[in-house]
VOGU-3710 file (C-alpha; in Angstrom, 3 decimals, decimal comma):
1> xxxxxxxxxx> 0,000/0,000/0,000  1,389/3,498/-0,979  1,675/5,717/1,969  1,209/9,730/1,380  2,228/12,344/3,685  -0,709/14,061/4,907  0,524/16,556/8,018  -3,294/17,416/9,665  -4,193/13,794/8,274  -8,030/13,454/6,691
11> xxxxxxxxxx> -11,314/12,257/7,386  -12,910/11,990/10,751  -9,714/11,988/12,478  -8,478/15,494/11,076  -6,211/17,928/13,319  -8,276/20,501/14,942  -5,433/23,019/14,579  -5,811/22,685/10,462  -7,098/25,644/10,295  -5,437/28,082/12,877
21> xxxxxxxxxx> -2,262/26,756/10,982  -3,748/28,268/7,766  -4,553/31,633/9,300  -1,461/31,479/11,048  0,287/31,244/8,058  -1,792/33,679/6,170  -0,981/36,328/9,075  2,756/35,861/8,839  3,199/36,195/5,316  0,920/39,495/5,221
31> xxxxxxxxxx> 2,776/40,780/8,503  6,231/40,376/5,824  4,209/42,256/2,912  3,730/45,059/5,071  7,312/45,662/5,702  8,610/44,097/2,155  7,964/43,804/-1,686  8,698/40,853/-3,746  10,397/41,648/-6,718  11,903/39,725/-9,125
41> xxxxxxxxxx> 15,600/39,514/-10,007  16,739/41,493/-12,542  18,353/39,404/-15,200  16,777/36,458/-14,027  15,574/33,721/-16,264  12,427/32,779/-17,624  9,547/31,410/-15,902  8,685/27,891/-16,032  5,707/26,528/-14,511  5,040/23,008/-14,479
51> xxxxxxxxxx> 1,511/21,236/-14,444  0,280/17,889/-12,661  -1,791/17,710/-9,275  -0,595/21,325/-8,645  1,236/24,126/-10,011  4,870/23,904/-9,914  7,502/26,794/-10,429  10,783/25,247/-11,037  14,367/26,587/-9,323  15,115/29,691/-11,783
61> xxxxxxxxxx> 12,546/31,622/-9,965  14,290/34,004/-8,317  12,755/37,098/-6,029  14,200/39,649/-3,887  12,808/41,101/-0,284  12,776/45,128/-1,113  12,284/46,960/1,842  8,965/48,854/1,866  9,446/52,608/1,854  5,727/55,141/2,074
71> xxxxxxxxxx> 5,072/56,650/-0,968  8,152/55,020/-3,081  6,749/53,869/-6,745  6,832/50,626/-7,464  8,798/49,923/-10,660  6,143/47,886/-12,895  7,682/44,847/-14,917  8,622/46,114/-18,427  7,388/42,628/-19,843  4,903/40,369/-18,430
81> xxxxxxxxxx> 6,102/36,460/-19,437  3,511/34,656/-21,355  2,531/31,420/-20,032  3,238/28,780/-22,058  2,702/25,005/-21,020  5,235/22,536/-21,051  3,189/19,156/-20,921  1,543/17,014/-23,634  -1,250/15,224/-23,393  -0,102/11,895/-21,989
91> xxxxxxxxxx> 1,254/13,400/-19,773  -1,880/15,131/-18,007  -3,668/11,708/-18,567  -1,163/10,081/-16,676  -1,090/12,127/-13,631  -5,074/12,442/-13,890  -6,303/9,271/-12,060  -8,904/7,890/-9,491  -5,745/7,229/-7,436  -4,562/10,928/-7,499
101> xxxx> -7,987/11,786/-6,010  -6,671/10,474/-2,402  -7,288/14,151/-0,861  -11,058/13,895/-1,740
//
C-alpha cells in the first residue's frame, strides 16, 4: 500500500489546529508584505511553470525582499512572461487518475 504524507491527516480523524495553521500562516506572510515587496531579479531567467496535481515553479525563480518605503513607486515589470505550457497530453492523462484523487 502506498503511503502519502498528509501533516493534519483526513477524514474523521483530522487535526483541529488545520485551520489556525492556515490563518497562522496567512498572518505571517501578510505581517512580511507590510514591511517588504517581492520583486523579481533582474536578469533572471524565464519562468517555467510546471503542471500535474498542482502548479509547480521550477528553481530559476528568483525574487528579492525590497524593503517597503511610504510613498516610493513601485517599478512595474517592463514585460509580463507569457505562459506557455510545457506538458503534452499523456502526460496530463497520466497524472489524472482515481488514485490521485486520495485528498477527496
Amino acid at each position: 500500500e502506498q503511503r502519502v504524507y498528509a501533516p493534519f491527516a483526513l477524514g474523521k480523524r483530522a487535526c483541529l489546529g488545520r485551520q489556525f495553521a492556515y490563518f497562522e500562516m496567512l498572518t505571517v506572510i501578510s505581517m512580511i508584505l507590510q514591511k517588504y515587496r517581492l520583486v523579481p531579479i533582474k536578469g533572471a531567467d524565464k519562468i517555467k511553470i510546471h503542471e500535474g496535481g498542482t502548479l509547480v515553479v521550477d528553481n530559476s525563480f528568483r525574487l528579492q525582499f525590497k524593503k517597503y518605503v511610504r510613498g516610493e513607486k513601485v517599478e512595474a515589470p517592463s514585460k509580463v512572461p507569457k505562459f506557455e505550457p510545457e506538458y503534452t497530453l499523456e502526460e496530463v492523462a497520466r497524472h489524472h487518475t482515481l488514485e490521485d484523487l486520495w485528498v477527496i
